[in-house]
C-alpha positions as CSV (number, residue, x, y, z in Angstrom):
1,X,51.6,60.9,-55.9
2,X,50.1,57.8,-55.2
3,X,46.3,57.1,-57.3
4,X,45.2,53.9,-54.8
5,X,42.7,55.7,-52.1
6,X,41.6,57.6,-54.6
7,X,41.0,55.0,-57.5
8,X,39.5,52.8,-54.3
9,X,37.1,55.6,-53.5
10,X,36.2,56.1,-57.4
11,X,35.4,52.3,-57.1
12,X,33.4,52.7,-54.3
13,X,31.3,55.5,-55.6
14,X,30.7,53.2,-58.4
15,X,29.6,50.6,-57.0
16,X,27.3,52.7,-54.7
17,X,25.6,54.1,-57.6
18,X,24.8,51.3,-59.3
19,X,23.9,49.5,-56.3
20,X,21.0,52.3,-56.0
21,X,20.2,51.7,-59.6
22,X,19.2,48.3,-59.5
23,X,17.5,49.0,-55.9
24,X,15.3,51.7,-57.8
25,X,14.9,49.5,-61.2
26,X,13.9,46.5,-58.5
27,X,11.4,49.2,-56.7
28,X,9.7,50.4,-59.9
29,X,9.4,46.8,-61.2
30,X,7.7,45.2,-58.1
31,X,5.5,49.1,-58.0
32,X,4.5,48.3,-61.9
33,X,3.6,44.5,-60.8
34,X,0.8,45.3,-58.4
């Protein structure tokens, strides 16, 4: 059994979601500025 692809892909997920978290913490920011 080997845990690589599937520790790379629980990386990726990761890193996806917090990418859209600061994307949507960015958005509301720059929305609550105007």
């Amino acid at each position: 059994m080997q845990d690589g692809p599937l520790l790379l892909h629980l990386l990726h997920a990761a890193l996806m979601a917090s990418s859209m978290m600061l994307t949507w913490q960015v958005y509301r920011l720059r929305n609550k500025a105007e």
